[in-house]
DRENGUDO-534548 format. One line per field, with one value per residue (C-alpha): residue number from 1; x, y, z. Coordinates in pm, 1 decimal, padded with zeros to 6 digits. Last residue first. Layout:
BEGIN
seq <- (NUM, ...)
x <- (X, ...)
y <- (Y, ...)
z <- (Z, ...)
REM end
This chain:
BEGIN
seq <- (530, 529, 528, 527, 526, 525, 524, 523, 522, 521, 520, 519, 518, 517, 516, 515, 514, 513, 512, 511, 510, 509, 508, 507, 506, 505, 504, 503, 502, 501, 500, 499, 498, 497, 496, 495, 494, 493, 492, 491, 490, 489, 488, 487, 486, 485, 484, 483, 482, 481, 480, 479, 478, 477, 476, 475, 474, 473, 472, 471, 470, 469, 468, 467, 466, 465, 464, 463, 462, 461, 460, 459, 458, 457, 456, 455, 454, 453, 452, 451, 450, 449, 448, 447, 446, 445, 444, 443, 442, 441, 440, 439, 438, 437, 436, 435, 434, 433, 432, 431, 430, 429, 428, 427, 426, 425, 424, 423, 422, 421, 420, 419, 418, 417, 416, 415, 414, 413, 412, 411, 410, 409, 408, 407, 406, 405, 404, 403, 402, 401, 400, 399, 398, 397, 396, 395, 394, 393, 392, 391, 390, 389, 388, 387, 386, 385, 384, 383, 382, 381, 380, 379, 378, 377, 376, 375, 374, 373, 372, 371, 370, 369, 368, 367, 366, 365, 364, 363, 362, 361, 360, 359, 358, 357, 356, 355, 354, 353, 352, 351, 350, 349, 348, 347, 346, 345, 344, 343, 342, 341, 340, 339, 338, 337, 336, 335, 334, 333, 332, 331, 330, 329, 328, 327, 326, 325, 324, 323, 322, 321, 320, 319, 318, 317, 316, 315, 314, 313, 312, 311, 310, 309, 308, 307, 306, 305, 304, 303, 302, 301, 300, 299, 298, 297, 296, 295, 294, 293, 292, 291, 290, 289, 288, 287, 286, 285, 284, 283, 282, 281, 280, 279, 278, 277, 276, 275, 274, 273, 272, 271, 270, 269, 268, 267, 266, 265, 264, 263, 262, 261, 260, 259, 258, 257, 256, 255, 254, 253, 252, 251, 250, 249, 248, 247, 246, 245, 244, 243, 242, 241, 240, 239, 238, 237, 236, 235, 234, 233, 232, 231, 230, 229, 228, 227, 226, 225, 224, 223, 222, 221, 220, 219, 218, 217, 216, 215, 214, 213, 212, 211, 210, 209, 208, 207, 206, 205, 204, 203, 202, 201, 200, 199, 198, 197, 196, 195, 194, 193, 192, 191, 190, 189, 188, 187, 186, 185, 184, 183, 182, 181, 180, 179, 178, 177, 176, 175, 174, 173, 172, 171, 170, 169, 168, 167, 166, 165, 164, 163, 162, 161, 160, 159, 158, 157, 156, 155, 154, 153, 152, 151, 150, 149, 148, 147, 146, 145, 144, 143, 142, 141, 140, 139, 138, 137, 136, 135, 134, 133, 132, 131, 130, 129, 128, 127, 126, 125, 124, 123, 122, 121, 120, 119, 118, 117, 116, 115, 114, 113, 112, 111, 110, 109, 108, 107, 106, 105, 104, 103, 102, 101, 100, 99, 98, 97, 96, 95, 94, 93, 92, 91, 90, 89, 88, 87, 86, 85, 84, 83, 82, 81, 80, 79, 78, 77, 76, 75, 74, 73, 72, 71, 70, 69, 68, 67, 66, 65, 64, 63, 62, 61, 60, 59, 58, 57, 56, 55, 54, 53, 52, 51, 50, 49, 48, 47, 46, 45, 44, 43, 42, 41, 40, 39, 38, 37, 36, 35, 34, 33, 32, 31, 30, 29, 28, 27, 26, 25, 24, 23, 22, 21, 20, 19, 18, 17, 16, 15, 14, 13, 12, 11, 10, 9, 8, 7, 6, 5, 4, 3, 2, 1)
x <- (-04365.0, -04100.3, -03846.9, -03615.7, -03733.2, -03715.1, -03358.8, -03279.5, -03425.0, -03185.8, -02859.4, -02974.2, -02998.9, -02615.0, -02439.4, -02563.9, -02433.7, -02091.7, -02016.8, -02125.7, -01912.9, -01640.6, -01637.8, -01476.9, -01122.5, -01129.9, -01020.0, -00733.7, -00566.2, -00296.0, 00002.7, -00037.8, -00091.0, -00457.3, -00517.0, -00301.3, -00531.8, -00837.1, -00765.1, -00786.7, -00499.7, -00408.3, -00021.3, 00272.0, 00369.8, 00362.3, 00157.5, 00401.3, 00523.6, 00206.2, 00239.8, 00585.8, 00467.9, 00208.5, 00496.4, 00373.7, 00488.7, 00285.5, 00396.0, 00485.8, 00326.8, 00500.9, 00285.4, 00443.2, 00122.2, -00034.3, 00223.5, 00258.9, -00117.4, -00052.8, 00220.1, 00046.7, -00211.6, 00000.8, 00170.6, -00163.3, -00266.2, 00049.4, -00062.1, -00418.0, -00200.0, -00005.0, -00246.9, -00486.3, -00125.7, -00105.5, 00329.1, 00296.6, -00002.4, 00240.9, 00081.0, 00057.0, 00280.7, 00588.0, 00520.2, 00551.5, 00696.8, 00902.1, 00899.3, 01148.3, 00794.2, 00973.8, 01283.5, 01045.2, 01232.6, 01214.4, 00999.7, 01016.5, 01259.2, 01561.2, 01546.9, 01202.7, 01234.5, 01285.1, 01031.6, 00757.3, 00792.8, 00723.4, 00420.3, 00257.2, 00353.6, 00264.8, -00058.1, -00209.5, -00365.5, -00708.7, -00929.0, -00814.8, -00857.8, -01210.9, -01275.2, -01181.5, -01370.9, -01702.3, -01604.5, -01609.3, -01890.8, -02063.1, -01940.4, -02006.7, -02340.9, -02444.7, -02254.7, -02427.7, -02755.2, -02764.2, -02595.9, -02917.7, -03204.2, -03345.2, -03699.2, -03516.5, -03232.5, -03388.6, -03422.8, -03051.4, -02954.7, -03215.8, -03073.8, -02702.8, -02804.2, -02704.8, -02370.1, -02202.4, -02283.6, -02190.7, -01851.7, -01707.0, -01581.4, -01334.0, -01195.8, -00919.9, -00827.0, -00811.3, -00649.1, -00492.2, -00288.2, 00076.5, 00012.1, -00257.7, -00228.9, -00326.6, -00059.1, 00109.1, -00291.9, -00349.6, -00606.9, -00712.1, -00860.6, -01009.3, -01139.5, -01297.4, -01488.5, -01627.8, -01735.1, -01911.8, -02071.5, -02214.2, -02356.3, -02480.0, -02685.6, -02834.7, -02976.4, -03122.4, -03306.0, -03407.8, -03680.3, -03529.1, -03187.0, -03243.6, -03313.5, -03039.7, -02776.3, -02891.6, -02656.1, -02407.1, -02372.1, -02313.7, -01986.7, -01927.0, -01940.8, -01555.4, -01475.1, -01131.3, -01078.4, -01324.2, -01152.9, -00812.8, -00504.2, -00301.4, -00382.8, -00485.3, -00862.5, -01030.8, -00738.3, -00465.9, -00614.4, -00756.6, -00409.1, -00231.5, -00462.3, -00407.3, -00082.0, 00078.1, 00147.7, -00086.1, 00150.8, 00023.8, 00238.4, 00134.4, 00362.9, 00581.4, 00961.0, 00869.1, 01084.2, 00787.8, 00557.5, 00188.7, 00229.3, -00057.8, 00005.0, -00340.4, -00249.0, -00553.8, -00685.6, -00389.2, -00226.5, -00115.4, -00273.1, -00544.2, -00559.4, -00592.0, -00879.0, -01076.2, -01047.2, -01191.0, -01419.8, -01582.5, -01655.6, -01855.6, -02125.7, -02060.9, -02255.2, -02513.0, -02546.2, -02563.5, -02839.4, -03077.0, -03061.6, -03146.3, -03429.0, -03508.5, -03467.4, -03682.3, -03955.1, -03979.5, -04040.9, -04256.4, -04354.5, -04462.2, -04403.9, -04122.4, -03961.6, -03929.4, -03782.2, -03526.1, -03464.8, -03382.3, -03201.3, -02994.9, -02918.1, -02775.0, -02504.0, -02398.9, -02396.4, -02182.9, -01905.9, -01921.7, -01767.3, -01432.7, -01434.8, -01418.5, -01052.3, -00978.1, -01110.9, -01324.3, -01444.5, -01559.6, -01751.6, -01906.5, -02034.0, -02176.4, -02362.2, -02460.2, -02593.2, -02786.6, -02897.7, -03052.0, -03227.6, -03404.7, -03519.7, -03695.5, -03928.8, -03993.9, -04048.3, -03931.9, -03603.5, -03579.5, -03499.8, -03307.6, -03068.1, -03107.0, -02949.7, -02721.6, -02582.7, -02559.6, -02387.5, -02133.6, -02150.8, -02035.8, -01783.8, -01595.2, -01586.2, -01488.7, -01247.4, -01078.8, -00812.8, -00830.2, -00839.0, -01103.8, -01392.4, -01171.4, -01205.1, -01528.3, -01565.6, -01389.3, -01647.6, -01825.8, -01986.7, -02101.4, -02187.9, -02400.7, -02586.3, -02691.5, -02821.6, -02952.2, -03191.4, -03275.2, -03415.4, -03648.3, -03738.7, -03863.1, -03692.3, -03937.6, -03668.9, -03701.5, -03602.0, -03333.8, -03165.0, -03248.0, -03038.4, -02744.6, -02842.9, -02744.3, -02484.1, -02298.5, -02411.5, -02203.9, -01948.9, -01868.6, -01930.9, -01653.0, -01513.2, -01433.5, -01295.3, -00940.8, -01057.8, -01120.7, -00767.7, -00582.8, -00728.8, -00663.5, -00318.8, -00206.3, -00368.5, -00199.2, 00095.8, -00158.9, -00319.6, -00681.8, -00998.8, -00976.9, -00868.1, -01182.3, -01353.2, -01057.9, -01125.4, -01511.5, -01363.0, -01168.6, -01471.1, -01665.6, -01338.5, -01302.7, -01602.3, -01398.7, -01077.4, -01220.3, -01380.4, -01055.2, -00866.4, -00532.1, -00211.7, -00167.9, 00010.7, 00321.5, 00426.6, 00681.8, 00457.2, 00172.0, 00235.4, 00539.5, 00393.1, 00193.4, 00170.1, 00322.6, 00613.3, 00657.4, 00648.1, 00995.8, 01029.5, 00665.5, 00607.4, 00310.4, 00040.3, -00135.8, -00532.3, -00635.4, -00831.3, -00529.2, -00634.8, -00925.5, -00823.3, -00504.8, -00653.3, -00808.1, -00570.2, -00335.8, -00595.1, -00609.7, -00223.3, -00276.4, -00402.6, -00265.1, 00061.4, -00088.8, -00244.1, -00361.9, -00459.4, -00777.3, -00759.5, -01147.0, -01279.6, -01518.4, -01588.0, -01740.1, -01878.2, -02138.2, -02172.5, -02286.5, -02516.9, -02607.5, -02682.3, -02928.3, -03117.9, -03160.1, -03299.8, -03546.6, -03702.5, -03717.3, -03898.4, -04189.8, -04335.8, -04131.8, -04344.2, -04690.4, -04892.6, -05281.3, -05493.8, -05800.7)
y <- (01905.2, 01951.6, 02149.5, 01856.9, 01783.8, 02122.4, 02105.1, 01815.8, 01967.4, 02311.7, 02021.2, 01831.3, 02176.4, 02302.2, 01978.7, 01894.0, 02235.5, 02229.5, 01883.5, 02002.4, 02316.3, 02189.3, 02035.7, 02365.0, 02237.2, 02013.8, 02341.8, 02400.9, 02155.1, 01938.8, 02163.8, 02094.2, 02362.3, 02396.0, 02024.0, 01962.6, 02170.0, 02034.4, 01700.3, 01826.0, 01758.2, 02167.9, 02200.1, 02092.7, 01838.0, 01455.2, 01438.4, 01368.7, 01063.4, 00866.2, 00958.9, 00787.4, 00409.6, 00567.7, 00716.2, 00987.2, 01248.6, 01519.4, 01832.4, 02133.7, 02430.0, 02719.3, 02993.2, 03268.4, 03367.7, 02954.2, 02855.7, 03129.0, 03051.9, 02656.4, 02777.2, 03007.8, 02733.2, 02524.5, 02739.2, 02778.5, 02441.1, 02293.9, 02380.9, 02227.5, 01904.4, 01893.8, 01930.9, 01620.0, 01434.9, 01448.8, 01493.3, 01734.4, 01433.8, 01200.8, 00893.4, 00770.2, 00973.7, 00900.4, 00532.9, 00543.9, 00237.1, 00183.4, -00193.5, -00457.3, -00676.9, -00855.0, -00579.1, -00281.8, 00040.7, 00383.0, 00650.2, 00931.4, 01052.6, 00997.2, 01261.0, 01484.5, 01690.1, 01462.9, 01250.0, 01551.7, 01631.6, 01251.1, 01230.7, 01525.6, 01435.2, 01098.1, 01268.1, 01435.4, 01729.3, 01866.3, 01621.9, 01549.9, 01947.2, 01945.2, 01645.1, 01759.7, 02103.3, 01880.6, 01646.8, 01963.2, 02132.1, 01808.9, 01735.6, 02119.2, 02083.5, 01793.6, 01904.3, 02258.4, 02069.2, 01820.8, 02149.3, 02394.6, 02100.5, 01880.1, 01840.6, 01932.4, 01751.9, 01430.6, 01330.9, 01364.4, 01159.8, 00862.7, 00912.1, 00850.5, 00489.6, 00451.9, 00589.2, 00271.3, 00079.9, 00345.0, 00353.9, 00001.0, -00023.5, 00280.1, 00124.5, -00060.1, 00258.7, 00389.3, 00765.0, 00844.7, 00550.3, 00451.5, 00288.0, 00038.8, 00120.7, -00213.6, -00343.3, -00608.2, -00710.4, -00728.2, -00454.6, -00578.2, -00836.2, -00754.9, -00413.8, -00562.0, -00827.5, -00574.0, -00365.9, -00664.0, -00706.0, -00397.7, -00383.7, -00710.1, -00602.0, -00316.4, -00504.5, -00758.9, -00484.9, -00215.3, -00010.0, -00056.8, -00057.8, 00314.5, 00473.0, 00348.9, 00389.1, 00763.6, 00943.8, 00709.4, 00685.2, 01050.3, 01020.3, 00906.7, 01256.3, 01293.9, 01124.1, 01123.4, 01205.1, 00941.9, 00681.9, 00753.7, 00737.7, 00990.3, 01144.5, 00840.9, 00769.3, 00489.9, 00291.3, 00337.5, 00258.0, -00048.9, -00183.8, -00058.5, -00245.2, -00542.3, -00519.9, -00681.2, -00991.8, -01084.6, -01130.8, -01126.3, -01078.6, -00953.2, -00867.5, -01214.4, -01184.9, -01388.3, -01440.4, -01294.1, -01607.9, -01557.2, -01481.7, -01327.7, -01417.1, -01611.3, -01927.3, -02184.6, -02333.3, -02376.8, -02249.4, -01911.2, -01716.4, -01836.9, -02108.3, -01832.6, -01673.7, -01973.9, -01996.3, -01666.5, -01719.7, -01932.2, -01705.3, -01541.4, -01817.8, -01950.1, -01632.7, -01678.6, -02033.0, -01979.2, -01708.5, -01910.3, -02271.2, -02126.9, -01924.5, -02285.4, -02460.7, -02211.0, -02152.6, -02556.1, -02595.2, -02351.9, -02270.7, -01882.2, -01683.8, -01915.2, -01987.4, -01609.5, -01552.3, -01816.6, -01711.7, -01351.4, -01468.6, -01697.3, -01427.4, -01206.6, -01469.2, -01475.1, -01097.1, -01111.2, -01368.7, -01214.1, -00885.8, -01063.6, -01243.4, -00883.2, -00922.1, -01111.2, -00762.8, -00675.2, -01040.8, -01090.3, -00798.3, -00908.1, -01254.2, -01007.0, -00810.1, -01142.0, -01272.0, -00964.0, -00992.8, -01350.7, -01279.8, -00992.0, -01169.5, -01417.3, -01163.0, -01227.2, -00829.1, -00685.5, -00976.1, -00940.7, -00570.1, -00631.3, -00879.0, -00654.6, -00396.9, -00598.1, -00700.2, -00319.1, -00242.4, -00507.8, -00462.5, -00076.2, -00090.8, -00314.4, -00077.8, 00207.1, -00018.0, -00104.7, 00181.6, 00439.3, 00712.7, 01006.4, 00848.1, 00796.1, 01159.8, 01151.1, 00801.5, 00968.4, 01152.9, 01476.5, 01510.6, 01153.5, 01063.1, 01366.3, 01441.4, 01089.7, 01160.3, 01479.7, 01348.9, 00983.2, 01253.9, 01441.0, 01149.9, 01022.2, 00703.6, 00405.6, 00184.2, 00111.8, 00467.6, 00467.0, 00167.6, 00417.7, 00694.4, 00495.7, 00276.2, 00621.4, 00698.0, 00403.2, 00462.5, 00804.8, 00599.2, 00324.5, 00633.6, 00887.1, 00546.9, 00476.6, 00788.2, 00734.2, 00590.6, 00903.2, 01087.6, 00748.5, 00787.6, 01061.4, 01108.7, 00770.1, 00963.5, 01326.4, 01265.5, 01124.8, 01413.1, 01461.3, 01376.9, 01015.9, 00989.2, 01105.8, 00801.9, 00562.2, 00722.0, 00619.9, 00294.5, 00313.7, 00411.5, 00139.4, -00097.1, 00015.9, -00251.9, -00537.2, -00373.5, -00331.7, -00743.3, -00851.4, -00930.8, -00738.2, -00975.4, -00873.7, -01166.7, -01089.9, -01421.6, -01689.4, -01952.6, -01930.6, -01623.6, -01396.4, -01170.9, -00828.3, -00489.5, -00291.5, -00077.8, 00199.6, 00104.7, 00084.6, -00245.0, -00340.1, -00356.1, -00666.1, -00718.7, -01059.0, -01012.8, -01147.7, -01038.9, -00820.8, -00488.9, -00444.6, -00740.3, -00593.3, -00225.8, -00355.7, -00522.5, -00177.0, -00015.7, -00272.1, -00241.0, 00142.2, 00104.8, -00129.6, 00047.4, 00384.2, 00717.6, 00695.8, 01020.4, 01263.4, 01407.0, 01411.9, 01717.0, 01775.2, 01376.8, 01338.2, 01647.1, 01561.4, 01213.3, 01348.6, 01544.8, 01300.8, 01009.0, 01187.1, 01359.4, 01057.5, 00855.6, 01204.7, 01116.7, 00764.4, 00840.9, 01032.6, 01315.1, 01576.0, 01514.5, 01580.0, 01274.4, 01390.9, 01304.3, 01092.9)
z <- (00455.2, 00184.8, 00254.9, 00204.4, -00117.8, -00267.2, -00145.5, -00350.2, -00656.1, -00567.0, -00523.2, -00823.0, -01040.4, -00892.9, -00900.2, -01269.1, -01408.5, -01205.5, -01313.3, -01645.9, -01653.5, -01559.9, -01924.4, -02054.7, -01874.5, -02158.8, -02379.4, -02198.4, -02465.0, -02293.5, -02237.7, -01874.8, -01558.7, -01632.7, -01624.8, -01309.0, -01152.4, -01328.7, -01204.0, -00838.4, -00601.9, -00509.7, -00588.3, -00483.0, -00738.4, -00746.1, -01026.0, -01272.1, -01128.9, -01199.7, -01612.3, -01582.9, -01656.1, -01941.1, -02157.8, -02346.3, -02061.6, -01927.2, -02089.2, -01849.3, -01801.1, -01630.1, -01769.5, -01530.6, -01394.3, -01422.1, -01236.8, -00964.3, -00907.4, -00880.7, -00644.2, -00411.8, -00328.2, -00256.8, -00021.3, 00089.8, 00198.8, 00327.0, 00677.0, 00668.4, 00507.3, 00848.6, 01043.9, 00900.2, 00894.3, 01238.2, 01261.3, 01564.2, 01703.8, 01730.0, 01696.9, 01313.3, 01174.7, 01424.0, 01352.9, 00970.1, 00880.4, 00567.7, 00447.0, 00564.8, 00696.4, 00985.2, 01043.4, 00984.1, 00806.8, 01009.7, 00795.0, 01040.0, 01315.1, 01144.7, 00868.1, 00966.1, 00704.7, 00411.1, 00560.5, 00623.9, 00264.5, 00148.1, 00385.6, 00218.1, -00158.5, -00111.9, 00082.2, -00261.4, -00077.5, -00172.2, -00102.0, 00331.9, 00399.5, 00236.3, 00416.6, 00741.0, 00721.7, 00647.3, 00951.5, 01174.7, 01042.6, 01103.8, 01450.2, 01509.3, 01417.0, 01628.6, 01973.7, 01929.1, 01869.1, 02139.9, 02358.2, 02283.5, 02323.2, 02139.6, 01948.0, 01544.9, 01617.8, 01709.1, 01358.5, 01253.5, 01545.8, 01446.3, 01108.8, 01236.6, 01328.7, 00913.8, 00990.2, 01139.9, 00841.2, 00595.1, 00748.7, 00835.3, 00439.4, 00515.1, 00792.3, 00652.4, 00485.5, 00873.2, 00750.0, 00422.3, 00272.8, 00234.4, 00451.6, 00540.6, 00914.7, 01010.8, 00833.3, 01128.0, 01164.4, 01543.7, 01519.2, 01186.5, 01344.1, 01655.6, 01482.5, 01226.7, 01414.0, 01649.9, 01354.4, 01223.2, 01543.0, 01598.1, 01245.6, 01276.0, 01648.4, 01478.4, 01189.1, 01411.1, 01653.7, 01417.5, 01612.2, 01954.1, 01806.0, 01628.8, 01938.3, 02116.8, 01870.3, 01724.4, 02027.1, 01983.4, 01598.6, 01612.6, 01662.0, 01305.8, 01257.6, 01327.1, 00989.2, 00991.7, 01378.2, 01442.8, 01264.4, 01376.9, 01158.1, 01282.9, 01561.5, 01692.2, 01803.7, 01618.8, 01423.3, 01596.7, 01935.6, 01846.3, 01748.0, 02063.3, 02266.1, 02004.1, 02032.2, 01670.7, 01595.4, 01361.5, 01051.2, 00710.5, 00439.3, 00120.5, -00195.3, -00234.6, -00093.5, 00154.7, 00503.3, 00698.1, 00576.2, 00472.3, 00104.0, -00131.6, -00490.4, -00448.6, -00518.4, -00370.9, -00728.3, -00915.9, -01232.5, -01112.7, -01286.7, -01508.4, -01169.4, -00985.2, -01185.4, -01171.3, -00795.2, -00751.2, -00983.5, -00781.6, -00498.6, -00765.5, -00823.7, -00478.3, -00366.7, -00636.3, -00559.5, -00168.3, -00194.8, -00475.7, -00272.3, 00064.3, -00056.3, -00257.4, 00077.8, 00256.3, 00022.9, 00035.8, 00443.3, 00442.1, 00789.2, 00705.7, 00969.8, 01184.2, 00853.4, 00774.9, 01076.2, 01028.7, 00688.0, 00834.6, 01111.0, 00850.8, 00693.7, 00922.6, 00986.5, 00659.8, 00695.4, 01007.0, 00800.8, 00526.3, 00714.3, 00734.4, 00437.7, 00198.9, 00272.3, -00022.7, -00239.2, -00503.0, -00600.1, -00237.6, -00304.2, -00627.9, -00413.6, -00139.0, -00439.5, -00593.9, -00276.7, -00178.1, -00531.5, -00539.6, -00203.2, -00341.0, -00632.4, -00422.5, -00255.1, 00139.3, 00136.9, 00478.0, 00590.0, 00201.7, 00179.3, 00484.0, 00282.9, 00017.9, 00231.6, 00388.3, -00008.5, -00084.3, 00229.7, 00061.0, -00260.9, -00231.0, 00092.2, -00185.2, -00443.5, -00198.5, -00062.4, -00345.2, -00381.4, -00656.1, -00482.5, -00552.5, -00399.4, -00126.6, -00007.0, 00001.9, 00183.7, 00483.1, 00630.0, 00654.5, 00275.3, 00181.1, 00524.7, 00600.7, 00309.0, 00295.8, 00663.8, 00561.4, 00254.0, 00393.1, 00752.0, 00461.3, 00291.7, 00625.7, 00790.0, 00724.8, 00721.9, 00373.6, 00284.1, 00526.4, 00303.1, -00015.3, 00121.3, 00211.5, -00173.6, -00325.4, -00101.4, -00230.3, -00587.7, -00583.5, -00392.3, -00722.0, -00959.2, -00803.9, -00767.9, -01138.2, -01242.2, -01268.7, -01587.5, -01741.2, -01611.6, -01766.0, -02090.8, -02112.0, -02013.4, -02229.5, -02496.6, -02484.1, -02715.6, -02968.3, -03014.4, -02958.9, -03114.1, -03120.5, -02759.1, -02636.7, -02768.7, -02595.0, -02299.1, -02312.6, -02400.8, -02061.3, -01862.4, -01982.0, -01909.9, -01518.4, -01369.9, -01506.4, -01341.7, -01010.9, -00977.7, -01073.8, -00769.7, -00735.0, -00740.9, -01114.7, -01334.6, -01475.7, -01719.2, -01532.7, -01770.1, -01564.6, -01268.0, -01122.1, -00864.6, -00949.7, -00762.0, -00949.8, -00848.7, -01107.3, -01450.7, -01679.0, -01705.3, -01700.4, -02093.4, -02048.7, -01798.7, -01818.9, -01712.6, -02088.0, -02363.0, -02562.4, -02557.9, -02337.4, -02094.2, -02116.3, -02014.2, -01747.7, -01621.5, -01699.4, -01464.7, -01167.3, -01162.9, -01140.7, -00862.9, -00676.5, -00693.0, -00558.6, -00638.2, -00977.1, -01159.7, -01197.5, -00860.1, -00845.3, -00624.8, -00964.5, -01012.3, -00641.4, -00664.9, -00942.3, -00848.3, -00517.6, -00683.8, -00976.7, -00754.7, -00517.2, -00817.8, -00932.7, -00615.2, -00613.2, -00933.7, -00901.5, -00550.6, -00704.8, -00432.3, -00638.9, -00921.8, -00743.8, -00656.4, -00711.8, -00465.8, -00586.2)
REM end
């Protein structure tokens, strides 16, 4: 009998997959909160923490939350819960940290910790990437590059580091279409319960989680359709049937529970759909639909492909990877189809303030996974199939490092107070500041614009640090957000060396550093591996 050699065990190499990207995930971390939402999903989770409940309290002196009046005219977060339940490890782990340090510095902590949460959420994202290619009978090898390839050269590095719900979202859901494909392979009951759980936790992430339901609801019933024509069992149906809709209904639920802890009633959402609203979402679908589609693949400044250029690969890997993956292919391009009619007419299909297509974002793993019939055809192609590959990749690698080290408020703020007039015009329907010029003028592209900035901030974190211009981050958590708005690389440990919290944290590089460099040489072993 053959002997299976350590590197040959899967759990071994699904770890070291988690921990590397983990590893730089949480290194190019900003370590802050980059928007309204949030840092609303971080004081509900600190409430539920604190005081058991999703009310937030002491907003006077926040920054815009995003929250409506609720129960009892109490502040009630519009944000669905899903992000803040998954937050509260990370805040007790704050918590611990907090013991040992002064209590100026707490609010800080435990704020940098929690900021955390999607350097996990996309770590596991790439994770099930790699495992989904697995199943497919994709080599370890081709799992290996691929993974390699959308976590490093598109846009779901750089929101690992926000704290928007997409990442979360993008999570459950490729994670439900992979169980659902787990199923269409295995026929085992317990992989039907999680692709409904993980669809369920989605739609618990984010109200615009719907969209893509509708595709992978559709998937399903292929699946239990081709299972039916197999097996013809009238009663393995019903109770497949029976396990996938409770478990999705299970969550959907809670939905409704949680407005009526609100709100009081089963359909308030805080969400308004009227243009004379004062409430924080309107949707209006109004807008050109040509236009639309444009915006969010090619503009110069919100474009899909120009954010994460290697999603251009999907066409050479397409054809290939439909002949062997027929069903699959054809949900993936319909849910992108979907996607773009919609939010192509959406009034906020920009999702500004935002970097790039965040509507997008979810779209990405789905597209990429015909990327491993690319990735295999390397190797037997020509001189320009490579050229074209590699510079895609060195391209979308470039991109990303440009797109995690700039905080854009600060980017799109500068390019406001120098473009007076020209740039952040007010919308009569919505009354909110649109950025037209930004999104399709390619002198305003904010991918050129942050390559610019670059040094100059550069040259001030060093000037900082020379003349020891620290400055204390305040002990008031509403004003913590404003301190970050400097000109300066957007890592954590930037704004941690130019603090007056204890230098001493910035020791726990080291483990990032540590864990990236022994996955990343156990990762390579696997990819030389014949």
């Amino acid at each position: 009998m053959q002997r299976v050699r350590s590197s040959d065990k899967r759990p071994a190499t699904l770890l070291w997959v988690f921990l590397f990207f983990l590893s730089i995930y949480i290194f190019t971390a900003g370590g802050h909160y980059y928007s309204s939402d949030g840092l609303t999903v971080y004081l509900v989770a600190r409430s539920i923490v604190t005081t058991g409940s999703v009310f937030i309290q002491e907003i006077d002196a926040l920054p815009q939350l995003a929250i409506e009046s609720g129960i009892n005219n109490s502040n009630v977060p519009v944000v669905l819960p899903a992000q803040s339940i998954m937050m509260m490890p990370l805040y007790f782990l704050g918590n611990i940290f907090t013991f040992f340090n002064q209590s100026q510095f707490s609010n800080y902590l435990l704020q940098l910790t929690t900021s955390f949460l999607n350097s996990f959420i996309t770590a596991f994202l790439i994770l099930f990437f790699y495992v989904f290619l697995r199943k497919m009978d994709y080599s370890k090898k081709t799992a290996i590059i691929s993974s390699l390839i959308l976590g490093l050269t598109t846009i779901v590095w750089p929101y690992s580091k926000f704290d928007f719900s997409e990442p979360m979202m993008t999570l459950f859901l490729f994670g439900g279409f992979y169980w659902l494909f787990a199923f269409g392979k295995d026929k085992k009951l317990y992989q039907i319960f999680l692709a409904g759980t993980f669809i369920g936790i989605a739609q618990l992430t984010k109200f615009s989680a719907l969209i893509a339901v509708g595709p992978l609801l559709l998937y399903y019933l292929l699946v239990l359709y081709a299972d039916w024509k197999e097996r013809r069992d009238l009663k393995k149906v019903i109770a497949n049937l029976a396990v996938f809709g409770g478990s999705i209904l299970f969550f959907f639920s809670g939905i409704f529970i949680y407005n009526i802890i609100r709100f009081g009633s089963l359909l308030s959402t805080g969400y308004s759909f009227s243009p004379q609203s004062t409430g924080s979402g309107i949707a209006e679908f109004t807008y050109p639909m040509i236009l639309g589609i444009f915006g969010l693949t090619f503009s110069s400044g919100k474009g899909f492909f120009l954010y994460s250029p290697t999603a251009l690969l999907f066409f050479l890997g397409i054809r290939p990877f439909l002949k062997k993956n027929m069903v699959p292919s054809f949900i993936i391009i319909l849910m992108t189809l979907v996607t773009l009619a919609f939010f192509s007419r959406f009034i906020y299909w920009h999702g500004d303030v935002a970097l790039g297509p965040r509507y997008l974002v979810y779209l990405t793993p789905f597209i990429m996974l015909p990327v491993a019939e690319a990735v295999e055809r390397f190797y037997i192609k020509r001189y320009l199939y490579k050229s074209f590959f590699s510079g895609l990749v060195v391209t979308g690698f470039i991109v990303q490092l440009i797109t995690i080290s700039v905080f854009y408020n600060t980017y799109l703020n500068r390019l406001i107070d120098e473009n007076p007039g020209k740039i952040g015009g007010v919308n009569e329907i919505t009354k909110n500041v649109e950025l037209e010029a930004v999104w399709y003028e390619p002198k305003y592209a904010p991918i050129i614009g942050e390559l610019r900035s670059l040094p100059g901030r550069v040259s001030n974190w060093k000037r900082m640090i020379q003349k020891n211009e620290e400055t204390l981050v305040s002990e008031d958590y509403s004003k913590i957000f404003f301190w970050f708005l400097k000109d300066v690389p957007d890592y954590w440990w930037v704004y941690f060396s130019i603090s007056k919290a204890p230098k001493v944290y910035l020791l726990s590089l080291m483990l990032p550093f540590s864990v990236f460099m022994y996955s990343g040489y156990r990762l390579l072993g696997d990819v030389k591996e014949k």
